[in-house]
C-alpha positions in Angstrom: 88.4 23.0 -6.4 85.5 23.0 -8.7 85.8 25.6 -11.6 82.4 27.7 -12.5 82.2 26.2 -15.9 82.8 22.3 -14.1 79.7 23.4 -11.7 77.8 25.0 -14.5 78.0 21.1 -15.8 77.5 19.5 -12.9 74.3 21.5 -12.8 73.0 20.8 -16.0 73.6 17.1 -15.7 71.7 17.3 -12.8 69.1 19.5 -14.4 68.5 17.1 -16.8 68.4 13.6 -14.8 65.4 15.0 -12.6 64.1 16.3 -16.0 64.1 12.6 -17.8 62.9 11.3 -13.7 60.0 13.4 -14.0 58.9 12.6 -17.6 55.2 11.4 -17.5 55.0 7.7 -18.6 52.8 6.9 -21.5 49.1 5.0 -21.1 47.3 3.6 -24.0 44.1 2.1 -24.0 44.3 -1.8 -24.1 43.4 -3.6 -26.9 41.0 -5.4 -24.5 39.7 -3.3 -21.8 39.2 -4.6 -18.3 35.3 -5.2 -17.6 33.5 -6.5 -14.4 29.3 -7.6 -14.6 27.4 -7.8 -11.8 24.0 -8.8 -10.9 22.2 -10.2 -7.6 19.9 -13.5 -8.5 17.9 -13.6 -5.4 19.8 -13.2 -2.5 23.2 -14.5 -4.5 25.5 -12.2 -6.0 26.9 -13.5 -9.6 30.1 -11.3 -10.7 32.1 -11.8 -14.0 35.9 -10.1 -14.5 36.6 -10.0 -18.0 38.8 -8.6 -21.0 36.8 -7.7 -23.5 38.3 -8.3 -26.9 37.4 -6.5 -30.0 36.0 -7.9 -33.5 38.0 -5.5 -35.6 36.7 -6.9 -38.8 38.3 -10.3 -38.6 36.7 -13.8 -38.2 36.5 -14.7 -34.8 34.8 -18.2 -34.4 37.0 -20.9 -36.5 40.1 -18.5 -36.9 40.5 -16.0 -33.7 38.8 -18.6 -31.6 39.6 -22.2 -32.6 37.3 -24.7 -33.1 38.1 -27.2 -30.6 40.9 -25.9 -28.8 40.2 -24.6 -24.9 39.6 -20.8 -25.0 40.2 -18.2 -22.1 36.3 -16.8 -23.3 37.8 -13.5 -22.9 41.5 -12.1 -23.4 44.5 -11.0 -21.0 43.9 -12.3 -17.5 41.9 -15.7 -17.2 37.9 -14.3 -17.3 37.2 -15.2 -13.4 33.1 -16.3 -12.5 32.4 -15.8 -8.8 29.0 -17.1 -7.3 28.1 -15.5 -3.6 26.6 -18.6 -2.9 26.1 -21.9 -3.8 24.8 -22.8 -7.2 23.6 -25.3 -9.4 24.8 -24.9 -13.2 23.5 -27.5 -15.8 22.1 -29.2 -12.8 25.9 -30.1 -11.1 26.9 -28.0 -7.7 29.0 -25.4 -7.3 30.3 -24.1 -4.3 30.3 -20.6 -3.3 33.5 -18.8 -4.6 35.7 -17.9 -7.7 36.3 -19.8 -11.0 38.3 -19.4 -14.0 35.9 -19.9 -16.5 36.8 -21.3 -19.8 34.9 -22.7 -23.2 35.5 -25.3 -25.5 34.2 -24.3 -28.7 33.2 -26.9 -31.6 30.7 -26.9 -34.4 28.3 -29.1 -33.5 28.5 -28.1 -29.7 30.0 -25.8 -27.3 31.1 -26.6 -23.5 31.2 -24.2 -20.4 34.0 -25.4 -17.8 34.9 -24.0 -14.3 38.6 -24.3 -13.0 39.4 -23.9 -9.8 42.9 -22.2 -10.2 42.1 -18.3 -10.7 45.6 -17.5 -11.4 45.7 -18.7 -14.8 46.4 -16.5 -17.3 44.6 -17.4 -20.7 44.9 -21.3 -21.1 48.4 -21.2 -19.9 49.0 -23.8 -17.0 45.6 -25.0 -17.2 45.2 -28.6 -16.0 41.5 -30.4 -16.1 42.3 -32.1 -12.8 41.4 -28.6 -11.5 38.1 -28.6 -13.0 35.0 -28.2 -10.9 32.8 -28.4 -13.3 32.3 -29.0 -17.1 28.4 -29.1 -19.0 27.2 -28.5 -22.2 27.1 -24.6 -23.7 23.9 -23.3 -25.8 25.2 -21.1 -28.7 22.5 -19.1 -30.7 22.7 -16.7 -33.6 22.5 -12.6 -31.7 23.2 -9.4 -33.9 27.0 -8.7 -34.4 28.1 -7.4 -30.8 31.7 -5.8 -31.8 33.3 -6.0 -27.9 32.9 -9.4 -26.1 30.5 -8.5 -23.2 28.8 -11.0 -20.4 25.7 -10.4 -18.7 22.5 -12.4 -17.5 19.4 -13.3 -18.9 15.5 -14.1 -18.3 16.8 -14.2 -14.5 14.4 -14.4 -11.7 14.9 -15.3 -7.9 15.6 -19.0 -8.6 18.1 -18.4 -11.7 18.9 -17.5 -14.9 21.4 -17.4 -18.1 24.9 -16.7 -18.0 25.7 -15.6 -21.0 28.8 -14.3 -23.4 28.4 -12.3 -26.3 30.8 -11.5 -28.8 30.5 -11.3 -32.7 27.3 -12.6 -33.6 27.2 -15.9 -31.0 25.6 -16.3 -27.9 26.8 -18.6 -25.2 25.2 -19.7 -22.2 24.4 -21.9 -19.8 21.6 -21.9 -17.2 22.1 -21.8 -13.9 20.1 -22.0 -10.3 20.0 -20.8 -6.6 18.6 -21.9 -3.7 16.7 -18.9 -2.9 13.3 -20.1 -2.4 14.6 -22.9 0.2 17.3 -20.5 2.2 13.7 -17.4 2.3 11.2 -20.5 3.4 13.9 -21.6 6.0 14.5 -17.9 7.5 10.5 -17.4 7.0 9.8 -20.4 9.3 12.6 -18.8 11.7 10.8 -15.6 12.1 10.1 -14.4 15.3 9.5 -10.5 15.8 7.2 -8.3 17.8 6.6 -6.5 14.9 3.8 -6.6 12.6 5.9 -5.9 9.2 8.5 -8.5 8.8 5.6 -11.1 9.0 3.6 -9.3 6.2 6.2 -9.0 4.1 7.4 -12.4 4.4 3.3 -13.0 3.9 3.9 -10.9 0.8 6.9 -13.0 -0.4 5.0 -16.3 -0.7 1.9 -14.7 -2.0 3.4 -13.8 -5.2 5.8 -16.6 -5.4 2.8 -18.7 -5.2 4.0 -20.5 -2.2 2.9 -22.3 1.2 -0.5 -20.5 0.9 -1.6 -21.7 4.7 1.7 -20.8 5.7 1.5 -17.3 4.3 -2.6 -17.2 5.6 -0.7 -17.8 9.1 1.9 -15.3 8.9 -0.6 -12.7 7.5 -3.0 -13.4 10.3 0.1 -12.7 12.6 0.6 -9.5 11.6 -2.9 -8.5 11.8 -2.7 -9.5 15.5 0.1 -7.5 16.4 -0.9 -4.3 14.4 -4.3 -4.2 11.7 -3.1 -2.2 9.0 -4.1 -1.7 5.8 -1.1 -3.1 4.3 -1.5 -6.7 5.9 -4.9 -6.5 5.6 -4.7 -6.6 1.6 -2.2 -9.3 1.6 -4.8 -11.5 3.6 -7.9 -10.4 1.1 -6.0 -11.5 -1.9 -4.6 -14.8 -0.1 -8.5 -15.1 0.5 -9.7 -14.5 -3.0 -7.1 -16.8 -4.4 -8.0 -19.6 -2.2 -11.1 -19.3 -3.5 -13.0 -17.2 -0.8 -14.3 -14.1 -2.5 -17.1 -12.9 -0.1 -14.6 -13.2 2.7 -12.3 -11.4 0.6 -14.5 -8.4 -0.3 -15.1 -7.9 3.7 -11.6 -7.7 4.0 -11.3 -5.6 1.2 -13.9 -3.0 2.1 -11.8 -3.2 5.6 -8.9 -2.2 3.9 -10.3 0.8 2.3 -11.6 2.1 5.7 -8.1 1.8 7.0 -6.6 3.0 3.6 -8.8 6.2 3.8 -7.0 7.5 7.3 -3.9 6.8 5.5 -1.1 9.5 3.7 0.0 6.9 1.4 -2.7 4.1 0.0 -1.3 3.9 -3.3 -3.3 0.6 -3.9 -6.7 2.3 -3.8 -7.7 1.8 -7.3 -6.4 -1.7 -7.3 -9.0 -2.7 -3.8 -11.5 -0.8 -5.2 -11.3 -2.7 -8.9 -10.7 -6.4 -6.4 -13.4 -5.1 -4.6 -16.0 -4.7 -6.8 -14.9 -8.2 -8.3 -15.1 -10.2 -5.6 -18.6 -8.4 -4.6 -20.1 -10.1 -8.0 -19.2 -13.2 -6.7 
């Protein structure tokens, strides 16, 4: 038989167990807070996972980071580069997909290296038969950054910089996509009843300055399915930069007849300034 004071301890023992169960675990921040950068080049999407370190007053490049010896470019977790499609960096292929990415610090020159084993963490296990690639790293003088950080640079459609920032380095490398020839190959694949895929696609090589007879044809295709202002003013400034500015102004004038009947002709002072130009001509 259990005596009171026996279950009053039984009780409390109990008592206390679910107390020290429910006891809330503690969370610090990490030294070197998880980060993830993305940004779409074109029509590819370019993603780096990260740690991002702190300076914290020391010496980073020669002490923190090594001269010479492999470094994870980040901390914790191997910092992992993933390209939506293919890619060209320092002018050698890359296949669609996830990299560790790693650097190879020196003074008189820095190199960038993908590995294709994302399980890495830092340089541990790291073999350089599972390299996919390995170029040559810019490193320029930036203001003192105190958290490593990556990001993107002078990027257009075709490509750009990717770039790591920490202390008061830059390092980057360039990098392509093939944009223009996967848009030209979908553009010469375009077959639609509707008038606005073909103007935009007109649009597209317009100001890419590309396959002007091709973007004359496309234009002209819209046009024949629907006349609208819109197509109408990409074919007067294909005309005007082909060097046809009397044709161009009759288009133009066109334009602002169709403009007027329209809610939204936000390009009215930029026909009525082409349009005046190309009428001195």
């Amino acid at each position: 038989m259990i005596t009171v004071s026996r279950l009053a301890l039984v009780t409390a023992l109990v008592a206390g167990t679910a107390v020290a169960q429910e006891a809330p675990k503690l969370v610090l921040p990490r030294p070197s807070p998880s980060a993830t950068f993305k940004q779409t080049v074109g029509l590819t999407d370019v993603s780096v996972a990260y740690s991002s370190p702190a300076v914290r007053g020391r010496k980073i490049w020669g002490e923190v980071v090594p001269f010479d010896e492999l470094w994870r470019a980040g901390a914790n977790e191997c910092t992992k580069v993933t390209f939506g499609t293919a890619a060209s960096i320092g002018g050698k292929p890359v296949a669609a997909g996830s990299y560790c990415l790693f650097l190879l610090p020196a003074r008189t020159g820095w190199t960038f290296i993908l590995n294709k084993d994302t399980s890495l963490w830092g340089t541990g296990g790291y073999k350089p038969d599972n390299d996919v690639l390995r170029v040559p790293a810019t490193a320029t003088t930036v203001p003192p950054r105190e958290r490593l950080a990556y990001g993107i640079l002078d990027f257009n459609d075709d490509g750009g910089t990717l770039a790591l920032e920490w202390d008061t380095l830059r390092v980057g490398v360039k990098f392509e996509v093939a944009t223009r020839a996967t848009v030209l190959a979908e553009i010469r694949a375009l077959r639609t009843d509707d008038w606005r895929p073909y103007a935009s696609a007109a649009r597209y090589l317009m100001e890419s300055k590309m396959e002007p007879t091709l973007a004359m044809d496309l234009v002209d295709r819209s046009i024949q399915l629907k006349e609208e202002w819109n197509n109408l003013w990409i074919k007067a400034q294909l005309l005007a930069a082909a060097g046809k500015p009397r044709e161009a102004a009759a288009a133009a004038q066109r334009v602002q007849e169709l403009g007027k009947q329209s809610q939204n002709f936000y390009v009215a002072d930029d026909v009525a300034k082409a349009l005046a130009e190309w009428s001195r001509k």
